[in-house]
N, C-alpha and C positions, 0 to 999 in steps of 0.2 A: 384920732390917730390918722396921722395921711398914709394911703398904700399906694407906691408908685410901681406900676409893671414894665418890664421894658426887656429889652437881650441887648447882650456883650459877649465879647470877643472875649478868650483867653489867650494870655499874651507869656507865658510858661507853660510846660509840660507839670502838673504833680500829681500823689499819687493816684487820683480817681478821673482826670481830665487832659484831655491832649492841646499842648497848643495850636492853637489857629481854629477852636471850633466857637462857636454861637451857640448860648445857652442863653432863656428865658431866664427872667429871675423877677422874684419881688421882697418891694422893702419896705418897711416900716418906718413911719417917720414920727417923732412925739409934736418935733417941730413943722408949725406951717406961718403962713402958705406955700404950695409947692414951687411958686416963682423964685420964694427966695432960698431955699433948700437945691439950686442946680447943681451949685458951687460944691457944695456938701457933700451930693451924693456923688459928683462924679471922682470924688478925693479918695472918700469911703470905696468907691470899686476899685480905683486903680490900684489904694498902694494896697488891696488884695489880688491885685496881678490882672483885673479885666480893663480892658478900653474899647475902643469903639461903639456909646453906649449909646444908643438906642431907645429912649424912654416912647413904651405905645401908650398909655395912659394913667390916668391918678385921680384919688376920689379920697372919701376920708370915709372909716370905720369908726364908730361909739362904741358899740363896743362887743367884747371879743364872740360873746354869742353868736353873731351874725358872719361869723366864719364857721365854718363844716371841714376842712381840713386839719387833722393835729400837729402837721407839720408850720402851718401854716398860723395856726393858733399858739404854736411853741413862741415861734416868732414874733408875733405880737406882743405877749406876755414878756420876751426878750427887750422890747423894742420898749413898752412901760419903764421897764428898769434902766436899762443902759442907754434909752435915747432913739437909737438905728436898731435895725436887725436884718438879714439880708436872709432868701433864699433863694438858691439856684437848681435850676430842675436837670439831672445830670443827664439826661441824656440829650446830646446836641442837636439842632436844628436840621433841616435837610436843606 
């Protein structure tokens, strides 16, 4: 599983974030290598409202054990199933 980490921009106001802030986020990819997945992931953020992406790095997980987060671990398990899985850490950037 590839995990790409990166922050974006939110580009609307909803209900738990304000437009114009910088939030981290990471995602889960079933598909690799991460060269060819750019296209993908920057589709996958926007038409959920983020741009300006910012990808800081990316590496590949076997498997889910080797995560320590349950948020983190949801997503994974997400990302098995449906392909992607995205999380965004809500409090914004300074």
């Amino acid at each position: 599983m590839l995990i790409i980490n990166g922050t974006a921009e939110l580009m609307h106001n909803n209900s738990e974030l304000a437009k114009g802030t910088r939030h981290e986020f990471n995602m889960f990819s079933k598909e690799m290598p991460f060269e060819q997945q750019l296209t993908q992931i920057e589709e996958y953020l926007m038409t959920r409202g983020w741009d300006n992406i910012e990808i800081l790095s990316n590496g590949i997980i076997s498997d889910v054990k080797n995560i320590t987060h349950s948020i983190l671990q949801q997503a994974y398990k997400k990302a098995q199933k449906e392909g992607l899985a995205v999380t965004v850490n809500n409090q914004p950037l300074t």
